[in-house]
C-alpha positions as a Markdown table, in Angstrom:
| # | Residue | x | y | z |
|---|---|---|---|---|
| 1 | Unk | 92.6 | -35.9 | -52.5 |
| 2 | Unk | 89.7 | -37.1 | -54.6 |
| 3 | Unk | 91.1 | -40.3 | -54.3 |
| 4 | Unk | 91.3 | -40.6 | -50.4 |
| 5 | Unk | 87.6 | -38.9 | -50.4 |
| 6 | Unk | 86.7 | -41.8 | -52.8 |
| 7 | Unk | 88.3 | -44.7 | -50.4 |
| 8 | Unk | 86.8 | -43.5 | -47.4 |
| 9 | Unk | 82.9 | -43.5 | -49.1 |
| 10 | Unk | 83.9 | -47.2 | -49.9 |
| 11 | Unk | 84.8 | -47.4 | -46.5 |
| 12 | Unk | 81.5 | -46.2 | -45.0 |
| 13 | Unk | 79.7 | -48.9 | -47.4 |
| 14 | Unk | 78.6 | -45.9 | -50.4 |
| 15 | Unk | 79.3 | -46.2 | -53.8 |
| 16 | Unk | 82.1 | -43.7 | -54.6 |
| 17 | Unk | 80.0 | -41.9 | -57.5 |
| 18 | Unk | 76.3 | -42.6 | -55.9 |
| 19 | Unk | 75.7 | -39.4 | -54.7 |
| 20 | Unk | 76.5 | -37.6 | -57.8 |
| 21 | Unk | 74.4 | -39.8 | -60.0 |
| 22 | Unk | 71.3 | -39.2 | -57.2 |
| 23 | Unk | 71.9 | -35.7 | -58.0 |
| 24 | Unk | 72.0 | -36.0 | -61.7 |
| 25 | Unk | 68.9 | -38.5 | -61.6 |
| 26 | Unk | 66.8 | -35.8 | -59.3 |
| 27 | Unk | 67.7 | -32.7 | -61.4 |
| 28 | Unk | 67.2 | -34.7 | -64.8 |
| 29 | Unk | 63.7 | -36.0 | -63.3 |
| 30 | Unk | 62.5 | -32.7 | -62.1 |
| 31 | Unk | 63.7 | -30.9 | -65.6 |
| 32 | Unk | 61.6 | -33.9 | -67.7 |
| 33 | Unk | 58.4 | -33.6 | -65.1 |
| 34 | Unk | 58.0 | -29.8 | -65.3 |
| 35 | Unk | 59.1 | -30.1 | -68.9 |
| 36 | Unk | 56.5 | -32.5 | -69.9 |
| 37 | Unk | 53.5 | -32.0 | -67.3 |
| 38 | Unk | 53.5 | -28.3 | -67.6 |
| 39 | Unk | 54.5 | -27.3 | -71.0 |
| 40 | Unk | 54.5 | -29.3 | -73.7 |
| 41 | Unk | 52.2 | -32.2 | -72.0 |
| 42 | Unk | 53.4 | -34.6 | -75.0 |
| 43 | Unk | 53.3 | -37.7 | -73.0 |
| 44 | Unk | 50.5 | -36.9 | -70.3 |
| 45 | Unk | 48.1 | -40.0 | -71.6 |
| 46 | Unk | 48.0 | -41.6 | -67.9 |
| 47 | Unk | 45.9 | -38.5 | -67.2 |
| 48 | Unk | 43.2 | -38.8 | -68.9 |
| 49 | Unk | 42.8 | -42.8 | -67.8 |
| 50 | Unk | 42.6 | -41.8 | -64.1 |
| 51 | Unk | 40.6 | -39.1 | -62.4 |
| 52 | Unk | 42.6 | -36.3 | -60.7 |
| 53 | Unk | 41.2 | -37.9 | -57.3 |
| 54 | Unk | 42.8 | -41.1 | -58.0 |
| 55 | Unk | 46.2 | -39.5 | -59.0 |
| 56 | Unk | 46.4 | -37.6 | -55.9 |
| 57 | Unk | 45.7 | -39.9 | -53.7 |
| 58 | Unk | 48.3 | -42.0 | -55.2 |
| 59 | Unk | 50.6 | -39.3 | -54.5 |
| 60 | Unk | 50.3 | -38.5 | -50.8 |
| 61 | Unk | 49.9 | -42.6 | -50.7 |
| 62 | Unk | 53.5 | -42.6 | -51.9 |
| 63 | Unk | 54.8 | -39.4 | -50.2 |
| 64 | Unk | 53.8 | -40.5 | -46.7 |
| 65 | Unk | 55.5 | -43.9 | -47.4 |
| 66 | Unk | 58.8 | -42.4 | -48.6 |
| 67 | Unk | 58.8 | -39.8 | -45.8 |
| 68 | Unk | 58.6 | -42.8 | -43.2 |
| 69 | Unk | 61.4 | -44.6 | -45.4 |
| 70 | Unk | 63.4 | -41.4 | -45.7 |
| 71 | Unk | 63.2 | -40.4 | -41.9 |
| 72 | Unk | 63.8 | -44.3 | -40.8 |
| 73 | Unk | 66.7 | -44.5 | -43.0 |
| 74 | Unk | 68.4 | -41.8 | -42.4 |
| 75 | Unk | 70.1 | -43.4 | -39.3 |
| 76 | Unk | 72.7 | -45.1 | -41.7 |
| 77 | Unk | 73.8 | -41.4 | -43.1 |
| 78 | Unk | 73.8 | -39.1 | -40.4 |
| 79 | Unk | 75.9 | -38.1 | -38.1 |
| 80 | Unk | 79.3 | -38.0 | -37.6 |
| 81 | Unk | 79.9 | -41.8 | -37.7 |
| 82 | Unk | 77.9 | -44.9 | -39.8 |
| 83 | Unk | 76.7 | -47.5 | -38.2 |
| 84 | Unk | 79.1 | -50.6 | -37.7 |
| 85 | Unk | 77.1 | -53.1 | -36.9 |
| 86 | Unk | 73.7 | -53.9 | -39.2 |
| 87 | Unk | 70.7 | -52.0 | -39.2 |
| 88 | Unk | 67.7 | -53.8 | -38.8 |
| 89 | Unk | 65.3 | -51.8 | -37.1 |
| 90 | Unk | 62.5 | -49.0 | -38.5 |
| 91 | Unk | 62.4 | -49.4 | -42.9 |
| 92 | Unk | 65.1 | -51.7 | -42.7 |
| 93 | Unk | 63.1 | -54.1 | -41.3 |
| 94 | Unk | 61.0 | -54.8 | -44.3 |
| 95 | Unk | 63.6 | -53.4 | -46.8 |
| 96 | Unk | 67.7 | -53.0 | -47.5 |
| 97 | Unk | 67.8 | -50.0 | -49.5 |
| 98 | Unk | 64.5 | -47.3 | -47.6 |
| 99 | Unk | 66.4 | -44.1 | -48.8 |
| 100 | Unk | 66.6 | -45.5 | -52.8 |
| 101 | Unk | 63.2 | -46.7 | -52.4 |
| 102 | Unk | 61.7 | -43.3 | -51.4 |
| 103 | Unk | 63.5 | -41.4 | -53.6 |
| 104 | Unk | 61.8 | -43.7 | -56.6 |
| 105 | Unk | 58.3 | -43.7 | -55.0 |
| 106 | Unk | 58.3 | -40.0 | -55.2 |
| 107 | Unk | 59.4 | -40.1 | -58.4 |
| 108 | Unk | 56.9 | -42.5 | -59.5 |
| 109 | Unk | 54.2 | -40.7 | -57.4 |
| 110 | Unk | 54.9 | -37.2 | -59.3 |
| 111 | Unk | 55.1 | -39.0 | -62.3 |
| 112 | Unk | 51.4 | -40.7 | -61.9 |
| 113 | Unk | 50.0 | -37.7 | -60.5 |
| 114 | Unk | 51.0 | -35.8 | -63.7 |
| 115 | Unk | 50.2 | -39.0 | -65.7 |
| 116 | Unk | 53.9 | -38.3 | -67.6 |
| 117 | Unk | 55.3 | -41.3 | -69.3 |
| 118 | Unk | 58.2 | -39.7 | -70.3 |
| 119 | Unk | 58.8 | -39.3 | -66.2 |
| 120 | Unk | 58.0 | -43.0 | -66.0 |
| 121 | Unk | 60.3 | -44.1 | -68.5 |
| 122 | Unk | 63.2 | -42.0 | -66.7 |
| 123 | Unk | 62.3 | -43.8 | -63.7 |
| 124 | Unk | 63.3 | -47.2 | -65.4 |
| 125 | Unk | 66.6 | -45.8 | -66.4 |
| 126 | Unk | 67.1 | -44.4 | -62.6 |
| 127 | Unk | 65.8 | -47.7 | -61.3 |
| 128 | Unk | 68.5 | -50.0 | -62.9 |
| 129 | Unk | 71.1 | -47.0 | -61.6 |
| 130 | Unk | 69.7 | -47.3 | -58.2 |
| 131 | Unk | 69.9 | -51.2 | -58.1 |
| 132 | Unk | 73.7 | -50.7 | -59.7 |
| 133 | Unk | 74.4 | -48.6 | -56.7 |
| 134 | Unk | 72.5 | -50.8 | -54.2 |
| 135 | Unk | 74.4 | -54.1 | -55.4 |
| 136 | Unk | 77.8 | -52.5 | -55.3 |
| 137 | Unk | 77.4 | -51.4 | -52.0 |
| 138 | Unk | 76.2 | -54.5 | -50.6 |
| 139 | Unk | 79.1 | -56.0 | -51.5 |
| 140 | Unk | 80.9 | -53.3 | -49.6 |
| 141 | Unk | 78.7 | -54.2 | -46.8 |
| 142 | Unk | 79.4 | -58.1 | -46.8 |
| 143 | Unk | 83.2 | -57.3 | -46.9 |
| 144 | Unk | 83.0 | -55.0 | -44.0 |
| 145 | Unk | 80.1 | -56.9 | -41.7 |
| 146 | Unk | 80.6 | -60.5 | -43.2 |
| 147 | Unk | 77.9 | -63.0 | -42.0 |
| 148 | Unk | 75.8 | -60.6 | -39.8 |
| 149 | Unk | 75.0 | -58.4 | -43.4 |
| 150 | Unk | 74.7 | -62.0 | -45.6 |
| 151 | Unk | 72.1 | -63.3 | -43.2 |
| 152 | Unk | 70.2 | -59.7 | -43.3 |
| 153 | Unk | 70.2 | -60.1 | -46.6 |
| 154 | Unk | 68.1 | -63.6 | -46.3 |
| 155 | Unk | 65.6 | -62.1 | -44.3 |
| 156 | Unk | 65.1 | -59.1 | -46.1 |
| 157 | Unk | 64.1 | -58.0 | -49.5 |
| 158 | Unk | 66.2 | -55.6 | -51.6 |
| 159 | Unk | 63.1 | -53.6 | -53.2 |
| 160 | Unk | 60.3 | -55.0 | -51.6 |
| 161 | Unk | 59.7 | -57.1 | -48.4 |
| 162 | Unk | 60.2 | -60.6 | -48.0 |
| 163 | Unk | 56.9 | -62.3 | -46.6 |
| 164 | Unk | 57.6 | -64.4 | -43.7 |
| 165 | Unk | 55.9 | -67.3 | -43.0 |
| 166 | Unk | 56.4 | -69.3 | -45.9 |
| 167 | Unk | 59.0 | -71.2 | -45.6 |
| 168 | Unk | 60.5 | -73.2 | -48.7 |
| 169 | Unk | 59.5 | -76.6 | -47.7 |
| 170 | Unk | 56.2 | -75.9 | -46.8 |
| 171 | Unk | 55.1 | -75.0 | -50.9 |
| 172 | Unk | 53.4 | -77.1 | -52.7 |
């Protein structure tokens, strides 16, 4: 049974184990930022560098940018049925991955607004997870959509958005 639930996540274009290491990654990063920020405030340097003002405003800078990622990219997951075409409208317009990248610009934004570097460092660990998960399922994604998903990928960044207009014969 596990199996067969495995197969049809492959299917669908998930990683069979991606959802269980989000979990992991979101529990383990909420246990380290109370932890740290709260208690025993070991690794709250950032803090004192930047004014509470700043750190805040870095926060709801980053919230309001993953909420728009989270609620654009949601298309791909809900519902009864994924997508089977592409999906190149809303976040995924500018990026491949919108629901990995909120979930690390929240991280990173309740990480800065505590000024916890033991947060940020955790966020490196779940970053290289994330872009092991990403990379497995774009391969999942070229198999199933082929040349419509390799020429996505062209035009548009994994993390961060590709800027258009420069093309590769026009540097100098």
């Amino acid at each position: 049974m596990t199996r067969d639930l495995d197969n049809m996540k492959e299917k669908d274009g998930e990683h069979p184990k991606g959802d269980a290491v989000q979990m992991i990654g979101l529990v383990a990063f909420v246990v380290v930022w109370v932890v740290d920020s709260f208690f025993l405030q070991k690794t709250t340097l950032l803090a004192g560098f930047f004014p509470l003002y700043q750190r805040l405003a870095v926060l709801v800078l980053c919230a309001g940018i993953a909420l728009y990622l989270f609620k654009s990219g949601h298309v791909v997951v809900s519902g009864d049925t994924r997508p089977d075409r592409v999906v190149s409208t809303g976040a995924f317009r500018y990026v491949r991955h919108p629901l990995y990248l909120g979930s690390m610009l929240l991280y990173f934004a309740f990480s800065f607004a505590t000024g916890s570097l033991a947060c940020l460092a955790l966020i490196l660990i779940m970053a290289a997870l994330y872009n092991y998960i990403a990379t497995y399922e774009e391969k999942l994604l070229v198999a199933k959509l082929g040349n419509e998903y390799v020429e996505y990928i062209k035009k548009t960044g994994k993390w961060f958005p590709k800027i258009s207009g420069v093309s590769k014969g026009s540097r100098k």
